[in-house]
C-alpha positions in Angstrom: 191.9 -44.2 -118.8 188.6 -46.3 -119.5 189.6 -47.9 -115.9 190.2 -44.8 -114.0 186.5 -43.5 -115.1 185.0 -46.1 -114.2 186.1 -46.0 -110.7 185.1 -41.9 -110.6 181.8 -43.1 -111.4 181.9 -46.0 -108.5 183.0 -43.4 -106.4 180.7 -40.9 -107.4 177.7 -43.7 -107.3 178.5 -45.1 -103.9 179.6 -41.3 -102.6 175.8 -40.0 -103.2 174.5 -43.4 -101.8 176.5 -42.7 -98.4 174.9 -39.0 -98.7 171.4 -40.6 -99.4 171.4 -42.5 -96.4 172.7 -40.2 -94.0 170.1 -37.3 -94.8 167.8 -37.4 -92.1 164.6 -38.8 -92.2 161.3 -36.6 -91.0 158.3 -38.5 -89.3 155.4 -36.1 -88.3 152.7 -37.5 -86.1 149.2 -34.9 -86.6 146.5 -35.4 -83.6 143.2 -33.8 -84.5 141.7 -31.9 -81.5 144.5 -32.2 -79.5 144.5 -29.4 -76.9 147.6 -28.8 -75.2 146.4 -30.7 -72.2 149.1 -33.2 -71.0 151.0 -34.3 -68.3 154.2 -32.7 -69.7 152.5 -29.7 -70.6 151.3 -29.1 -67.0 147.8 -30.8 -66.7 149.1 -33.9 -64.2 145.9 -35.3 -64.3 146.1 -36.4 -68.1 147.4 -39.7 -68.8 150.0 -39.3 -71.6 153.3 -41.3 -70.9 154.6 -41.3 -74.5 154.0 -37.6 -75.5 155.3 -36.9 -72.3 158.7 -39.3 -73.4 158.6 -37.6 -76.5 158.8 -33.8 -74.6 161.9 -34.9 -72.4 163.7 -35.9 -75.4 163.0 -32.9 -77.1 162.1 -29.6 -77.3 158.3 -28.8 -76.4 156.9 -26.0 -77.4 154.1 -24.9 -74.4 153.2 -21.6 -76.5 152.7 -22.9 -80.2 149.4 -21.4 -82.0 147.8 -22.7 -84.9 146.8 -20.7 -87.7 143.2 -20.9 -87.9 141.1 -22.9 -85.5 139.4 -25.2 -88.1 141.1 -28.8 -89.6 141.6 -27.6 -93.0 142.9 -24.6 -92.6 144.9 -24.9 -90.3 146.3 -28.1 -92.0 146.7 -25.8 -95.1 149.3 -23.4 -93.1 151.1 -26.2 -91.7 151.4 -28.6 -95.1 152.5 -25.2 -97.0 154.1 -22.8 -94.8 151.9 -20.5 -95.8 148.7 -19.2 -94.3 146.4 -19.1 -97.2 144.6 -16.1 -96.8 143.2 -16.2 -99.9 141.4 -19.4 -99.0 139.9 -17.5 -96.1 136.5 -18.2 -97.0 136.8 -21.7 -97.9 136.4 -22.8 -94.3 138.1 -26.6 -94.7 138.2 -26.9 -98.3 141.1 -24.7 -98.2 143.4 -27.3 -99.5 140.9 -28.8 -102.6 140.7 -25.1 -103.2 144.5 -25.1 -104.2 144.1 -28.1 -105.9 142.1 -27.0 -108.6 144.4 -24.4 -109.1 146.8 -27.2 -110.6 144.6 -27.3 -113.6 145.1 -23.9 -114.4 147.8 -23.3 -116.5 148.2 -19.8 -115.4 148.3 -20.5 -112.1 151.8 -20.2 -110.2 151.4 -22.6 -107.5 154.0 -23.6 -104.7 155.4 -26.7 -103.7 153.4 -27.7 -100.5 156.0 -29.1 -97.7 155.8 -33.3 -98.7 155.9 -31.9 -102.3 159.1 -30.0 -101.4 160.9 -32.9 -99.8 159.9 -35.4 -102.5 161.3 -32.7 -105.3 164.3 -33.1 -103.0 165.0 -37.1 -103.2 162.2 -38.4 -100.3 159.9 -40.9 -100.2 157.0 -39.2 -99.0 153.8 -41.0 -97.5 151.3 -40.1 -95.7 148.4 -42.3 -93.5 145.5 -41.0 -92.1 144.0 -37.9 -90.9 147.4 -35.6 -92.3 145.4 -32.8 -94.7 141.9 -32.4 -94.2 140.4 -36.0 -95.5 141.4 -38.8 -94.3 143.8 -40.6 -96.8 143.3 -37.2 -98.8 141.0 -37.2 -100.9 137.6 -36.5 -102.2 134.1 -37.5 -104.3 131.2 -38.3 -101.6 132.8 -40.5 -99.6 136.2 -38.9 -99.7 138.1 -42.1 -102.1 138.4 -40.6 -105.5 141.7 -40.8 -106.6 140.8 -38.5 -109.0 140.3 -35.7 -106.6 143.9 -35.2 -104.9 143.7 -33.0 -101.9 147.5 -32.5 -102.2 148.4 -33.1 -106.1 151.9 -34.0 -106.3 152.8 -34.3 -102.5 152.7 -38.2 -101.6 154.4 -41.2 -103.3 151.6 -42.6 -101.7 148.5 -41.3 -99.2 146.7 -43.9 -97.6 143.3 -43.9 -95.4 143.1 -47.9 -94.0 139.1 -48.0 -93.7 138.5 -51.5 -92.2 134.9 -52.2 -91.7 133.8 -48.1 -91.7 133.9 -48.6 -95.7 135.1 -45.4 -96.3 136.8 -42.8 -95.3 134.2 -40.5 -95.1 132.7 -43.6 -92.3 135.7 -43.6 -90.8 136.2 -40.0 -90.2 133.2 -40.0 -87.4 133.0 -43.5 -86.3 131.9 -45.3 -83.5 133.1 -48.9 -82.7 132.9 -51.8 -85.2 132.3 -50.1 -87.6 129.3 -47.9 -86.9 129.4 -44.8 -88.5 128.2 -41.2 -87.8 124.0 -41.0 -89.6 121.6 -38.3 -88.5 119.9 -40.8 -86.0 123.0 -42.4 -84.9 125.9 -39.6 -83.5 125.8 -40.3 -79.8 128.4 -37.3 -78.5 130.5 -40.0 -76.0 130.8 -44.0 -76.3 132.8 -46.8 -74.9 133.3 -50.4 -75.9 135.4 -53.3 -73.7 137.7 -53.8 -77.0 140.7 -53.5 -78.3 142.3 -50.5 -79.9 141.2 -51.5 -83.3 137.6 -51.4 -82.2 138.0 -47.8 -83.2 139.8 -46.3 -86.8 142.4 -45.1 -85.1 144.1 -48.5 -84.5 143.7 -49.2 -88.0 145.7 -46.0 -89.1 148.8 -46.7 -86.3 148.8 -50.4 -87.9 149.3 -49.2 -91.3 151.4 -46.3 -90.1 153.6 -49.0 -88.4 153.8 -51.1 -91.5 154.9 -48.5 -93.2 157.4 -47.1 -91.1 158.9 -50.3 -90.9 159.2 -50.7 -94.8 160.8 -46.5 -95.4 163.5 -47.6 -92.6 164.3 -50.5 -94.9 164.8 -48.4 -98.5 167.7 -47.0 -99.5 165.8 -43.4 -99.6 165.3 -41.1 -96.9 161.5 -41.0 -95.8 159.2 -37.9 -95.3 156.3 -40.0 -93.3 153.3 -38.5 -91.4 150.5 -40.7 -89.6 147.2 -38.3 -88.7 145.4 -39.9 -85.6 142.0 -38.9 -85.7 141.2 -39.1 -81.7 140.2 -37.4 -79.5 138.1 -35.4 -82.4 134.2 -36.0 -82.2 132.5 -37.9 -81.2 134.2 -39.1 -78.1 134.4 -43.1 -78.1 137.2 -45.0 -77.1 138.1 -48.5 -76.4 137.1 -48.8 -71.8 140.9 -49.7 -70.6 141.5 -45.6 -71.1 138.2 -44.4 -69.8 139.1 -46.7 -66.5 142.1 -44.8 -66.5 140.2 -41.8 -65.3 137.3 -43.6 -62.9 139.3 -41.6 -59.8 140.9 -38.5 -61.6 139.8 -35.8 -60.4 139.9 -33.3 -63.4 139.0 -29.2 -62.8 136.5 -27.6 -64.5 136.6 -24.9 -67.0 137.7 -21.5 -66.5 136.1 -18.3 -67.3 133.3 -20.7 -68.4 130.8 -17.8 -69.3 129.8 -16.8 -72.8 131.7 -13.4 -73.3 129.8 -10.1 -73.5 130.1 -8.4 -77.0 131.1 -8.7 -79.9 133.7 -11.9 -80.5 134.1 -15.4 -81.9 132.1 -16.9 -79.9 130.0 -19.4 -81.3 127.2 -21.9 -80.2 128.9 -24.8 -80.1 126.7 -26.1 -83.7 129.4 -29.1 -84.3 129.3 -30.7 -80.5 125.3 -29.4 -80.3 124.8 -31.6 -83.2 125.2 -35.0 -81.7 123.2 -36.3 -79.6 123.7 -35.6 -75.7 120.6 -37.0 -74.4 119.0 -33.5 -73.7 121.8 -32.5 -71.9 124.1 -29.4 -72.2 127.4 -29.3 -70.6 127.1 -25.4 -70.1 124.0 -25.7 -67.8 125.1 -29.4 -66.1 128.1 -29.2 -64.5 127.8 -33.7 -63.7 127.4 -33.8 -67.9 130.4 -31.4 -68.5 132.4 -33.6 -66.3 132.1 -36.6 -67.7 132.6 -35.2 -71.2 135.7 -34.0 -70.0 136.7 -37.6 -68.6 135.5 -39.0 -72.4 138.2 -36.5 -74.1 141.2 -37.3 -71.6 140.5 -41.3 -72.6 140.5 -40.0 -76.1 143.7 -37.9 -75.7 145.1 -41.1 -73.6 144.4 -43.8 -76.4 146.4 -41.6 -78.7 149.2 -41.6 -76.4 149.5 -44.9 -77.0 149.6 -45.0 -80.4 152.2 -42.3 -80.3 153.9 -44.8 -78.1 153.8 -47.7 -80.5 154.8 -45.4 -83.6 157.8 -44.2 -80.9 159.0 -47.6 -80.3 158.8 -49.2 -83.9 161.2 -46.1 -85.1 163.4 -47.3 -82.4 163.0 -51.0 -83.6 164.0 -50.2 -87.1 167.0 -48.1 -85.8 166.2 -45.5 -87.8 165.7 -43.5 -84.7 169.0 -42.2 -84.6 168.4 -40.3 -88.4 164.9 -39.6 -87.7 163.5 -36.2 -86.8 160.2 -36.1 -85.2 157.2 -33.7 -85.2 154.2 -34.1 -83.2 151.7 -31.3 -83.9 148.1 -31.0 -82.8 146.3 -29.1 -85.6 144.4 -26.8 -82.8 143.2 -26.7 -79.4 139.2 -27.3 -78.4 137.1 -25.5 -76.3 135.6 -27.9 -73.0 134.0 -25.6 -71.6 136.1 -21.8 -71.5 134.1 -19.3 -73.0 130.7 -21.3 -72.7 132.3 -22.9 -76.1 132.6 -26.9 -76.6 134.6 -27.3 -79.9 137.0 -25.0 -81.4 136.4 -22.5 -84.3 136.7 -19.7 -81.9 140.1 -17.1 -82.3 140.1 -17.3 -77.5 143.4 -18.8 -76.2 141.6 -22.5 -76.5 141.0 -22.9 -80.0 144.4 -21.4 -81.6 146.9 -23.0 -78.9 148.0 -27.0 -79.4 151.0 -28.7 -78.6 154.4 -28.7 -80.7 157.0 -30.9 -80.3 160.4 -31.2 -82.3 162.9 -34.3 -81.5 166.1 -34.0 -83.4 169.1 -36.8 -82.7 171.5 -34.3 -82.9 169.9 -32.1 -80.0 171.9 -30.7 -77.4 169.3 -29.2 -75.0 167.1 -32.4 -74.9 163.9 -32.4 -72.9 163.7 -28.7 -72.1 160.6 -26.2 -72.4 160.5 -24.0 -74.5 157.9 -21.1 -73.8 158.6 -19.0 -76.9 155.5 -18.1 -78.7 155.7 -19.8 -82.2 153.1 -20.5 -85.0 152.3 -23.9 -87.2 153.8 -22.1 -90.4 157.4 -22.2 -89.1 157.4 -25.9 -88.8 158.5 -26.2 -93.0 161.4 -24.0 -92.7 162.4 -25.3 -89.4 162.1 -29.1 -91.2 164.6 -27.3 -94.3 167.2 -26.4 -91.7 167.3 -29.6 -89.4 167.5 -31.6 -92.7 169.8 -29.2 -94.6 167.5 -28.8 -97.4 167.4 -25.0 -98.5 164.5 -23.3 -97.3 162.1 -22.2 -99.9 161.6 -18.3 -100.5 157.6 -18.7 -100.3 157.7 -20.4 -97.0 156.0 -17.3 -94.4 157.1 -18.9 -91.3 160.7 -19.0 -89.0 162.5 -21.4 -88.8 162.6 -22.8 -85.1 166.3 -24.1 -85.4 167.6 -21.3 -82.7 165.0 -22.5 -80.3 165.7 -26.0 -80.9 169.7 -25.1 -80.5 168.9 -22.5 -77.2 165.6 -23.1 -75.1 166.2 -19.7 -74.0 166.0 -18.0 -77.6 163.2 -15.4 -78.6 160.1 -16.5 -80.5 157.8 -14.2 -82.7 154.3 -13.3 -82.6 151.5 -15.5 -83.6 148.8 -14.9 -86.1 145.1 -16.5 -87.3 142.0 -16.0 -89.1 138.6 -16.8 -89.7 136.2 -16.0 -92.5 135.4 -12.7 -90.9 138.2 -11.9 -88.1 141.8 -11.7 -88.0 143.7 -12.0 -84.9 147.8 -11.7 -83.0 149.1 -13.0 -80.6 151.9 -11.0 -78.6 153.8 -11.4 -75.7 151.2 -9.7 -73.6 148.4 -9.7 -75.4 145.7 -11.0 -77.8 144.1 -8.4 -80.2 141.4 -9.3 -82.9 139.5 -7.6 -85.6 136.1 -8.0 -87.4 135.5 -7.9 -91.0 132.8 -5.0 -89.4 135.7 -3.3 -87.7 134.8 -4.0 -83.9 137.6 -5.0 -82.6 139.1 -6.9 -79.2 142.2 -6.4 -77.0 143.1 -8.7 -73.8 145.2 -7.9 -71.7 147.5 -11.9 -71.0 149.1 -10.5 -68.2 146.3 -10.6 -65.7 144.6 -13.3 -64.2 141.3 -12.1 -66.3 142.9 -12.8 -69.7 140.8 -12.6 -72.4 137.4 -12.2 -70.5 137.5 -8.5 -70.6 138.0 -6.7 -73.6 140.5 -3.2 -72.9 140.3 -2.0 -76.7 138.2 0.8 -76.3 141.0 1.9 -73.3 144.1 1.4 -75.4 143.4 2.8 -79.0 147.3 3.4 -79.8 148.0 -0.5 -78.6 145.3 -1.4 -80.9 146.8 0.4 -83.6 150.6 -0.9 -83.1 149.3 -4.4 -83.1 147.4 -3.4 -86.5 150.1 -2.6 -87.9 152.2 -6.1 -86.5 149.2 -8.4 -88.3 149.7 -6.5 -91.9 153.8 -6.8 -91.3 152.8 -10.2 -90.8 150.6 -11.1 -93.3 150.5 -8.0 -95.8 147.5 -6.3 -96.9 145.5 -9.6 -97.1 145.3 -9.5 -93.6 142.2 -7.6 -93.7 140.7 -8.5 -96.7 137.6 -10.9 -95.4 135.1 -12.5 -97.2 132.2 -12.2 -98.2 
């Protein structure tokens, strides 16, 4: 008897070992800025061979929208599948905002989506730019482990520095080193180095390393590697500036400030550094060449993507491992008379998507479905056959993974004062003041002439889609 037991409990051991190592893996790769300007996304002027590798083995997604068009956010409605309306006023502390909750005993907080998948037997790491801070933390120069951005999410979050110090330094640096001080924040530098001239080969390093060390374990991994570029300020190593000395890229559309009442800002982020007197909505020669600075930024990336793509093929892990890449909003270079983001036009809210699953069936097609960064968590539950949780706001994208051709869903977003859908055909926002904006998505004039005042009955439908969407919170704004 003592003899058969023991072999139930071999069994029994090896038996959830086997199931261990076949659960698939999940490696997300954030880019910060990232608009959804790539060869494979239509722009054949851009310079992106690996994304483009990783769209024709997967399923692209051309009409994803962020949540909010700010880094914390918007990171907060990805890491949580949820959009964290209540944090609406926070701007990007959204996520230390929910941290502090942890120390309230009364609080009922919710698993965030590493948390979830570390409750559920994954090693979960995270390097670089993934929630707001780099390496997630804070204190002054964003390293105190004492102030978690994520409590309870990572096995371990890590920010590789080098010689920027701290991550705070590294956040905004320049090459060697140099970090971002009120009389040094030039808007646009290049150095003749090598990719670790700049943080973001420091991060792919690390993210390498440990990539190599999860495919090794006997655990499945739950890994994401944040690249910082191409956010501000636009420097990057020379070999991918000369990759555009001959390109001829077009300029912005609709590039006029819009008349009225919108989101339209002035630009105070990019403004901020220093352009040498020069303002890319008055000099068209300026504009250009800050538009060549951001497709080297968006092209040294790519080839970090590419290394990341081709150590997960080195480990063989590859063939368990689902991918995300997921830009955490667009950026304005030029539409609207904007350069940055922050803005609820077409520009700031839409940023590539992509989902590789080994056990696709429709690999490498398109999908145009409009989806939002919230369903990314539940679509991660399904493709890994953990149960989705209840909280989770967002749809899972597992019948548009399985049928290119399925429907998607409407897309939603907010600021501190507005709230804004996104629809098949159109794009209606509202104001904490109540003016409101409709455009009409398709026409050629998009949303550069506001129809609301023409369509009170559209505007009220698409009301009532934002509060089925995201309840009465919707329109709750902050002081």
């Amino acid at each position: 008897m003592k003899n058969i037991i023991t072999v139930v409990f071999v069994l029994l051991l090896f038996g959830g070992q086997f199931l261990m190592a076949q659960q698939k893996n999940v490696l997300i790769i954030c880019i910060d800025d990232l608009r959804p300007e790539l060869n494979s996304f239509g722009a054949d002027y851009i310079h992106s061979p690996n994304i483009d590798s990783l769209a024709r083995m997967g399923r692209a997604f051309t009409r994803h929208y962020v949540n909010s068009p700010s880094c914390g956010p918007s990171r907060y409605a990805f890491l949580t599948g949820q959009y964290g309306l209540e944090y609406r006023g926070e701007y990007n502390q959204s996520l230390f905002k929910r941290s502090e909750s942890f120390n309230d005993k009364n609080a009922s907080i919710t698993p965030s989506m590493p948390e979830w998948f570390r409750h559920n037997g994954y090693t979960t790491v995270s390097v670089g730019k993934v929630s707001h801070h780099p390496g997630g933390r804070g204190g002054e120069n964003w390293d105190d482990n004492n102030i978690p951005e994520m409590p309870n999410a990572w096995d371990k979050h890590i920010m590789p520095v080098a010689e920027w110090q701290n991550p705070k330094g590294a956040m905004h640096g320049l090459a060697y080193g140099k970090v971002r001080t009120p009389n040094s924040r030039d808007v646009i530098e290049t150095v003749d180095g090598n990719d670790k001239s700049y943080p973001d080969g420091h991060i792919a390093e690390e993210g390498l390393r440990q990539l190599d060390q999860l495919a090794k374990a006997d655990q499945p991994f739950f890994l994401a590697i944040g690249l910082i570029k191409p956010h501000l300020p636009f420097g990057v190593p020379k070999k991918y500036l000369d990759l555009y000395e001959n390109v001829e890229i077009p300029p912005a559309l609709h590039s006029e400030k819009p008349k009225g009442k919108t989101t339209w800002h002035g630009s105070g982020e990019f403004m901020n550094y220093n352009r040498w007197n020069k303002d890319p909505r008055k000099d068209k020669d300026f504009a250009l060449e800050l538009k060549k600075y951001y497709a080297a930024c968006v092209s040294y990336a790519d080839k970090h993507v590419g290394d990341i793509m081709q150590k997960l093929k080195e480990t063989g892990a590859d063939k368990n491992t689902i991918v995300v890449l997921w830009g955490d909003h667009g950026w304005h270079l030029g539409e609207h008379a904007i350069w940055g983001k922050h803005s609820l036009f077409e520009e700031s809210l839409k940023s590539p998507l992509i989902i590789y699953d080994p056990a696709m069936v429709e690999k490498g097609k398109m999908s145009d479905a409009i989806v939002e960064s919230v369903d990314v968590f539940p679509t991660l539950c399904d493709l890994t056959g953990l149960s989705t949780p209840k909280f989770a706001e967002g749809t899972s994208l597992q019948t548009l993974i399985d049928n290119v051709n399925a429907e998607g869903h409407e897309a939603v977003a907010f600021k501190s004062h507005a709230t804004t859908i996104r629809t098949e055909g159109y794009r209606f926002t509202q104001h904490k003041s109540g003016v409101v904006e409709l455009y009409d998505h398709k026409n050629t004039l998009a949303e550069q002439v506001n129809i609301a005042n023409d369509n009170p009955k559209l505007v009220e439908e698409l009301r009532r889609k934002i509060m089925v969407k995201m309840g009465a919170k919707a329109f709750t704004f902050s002081e």
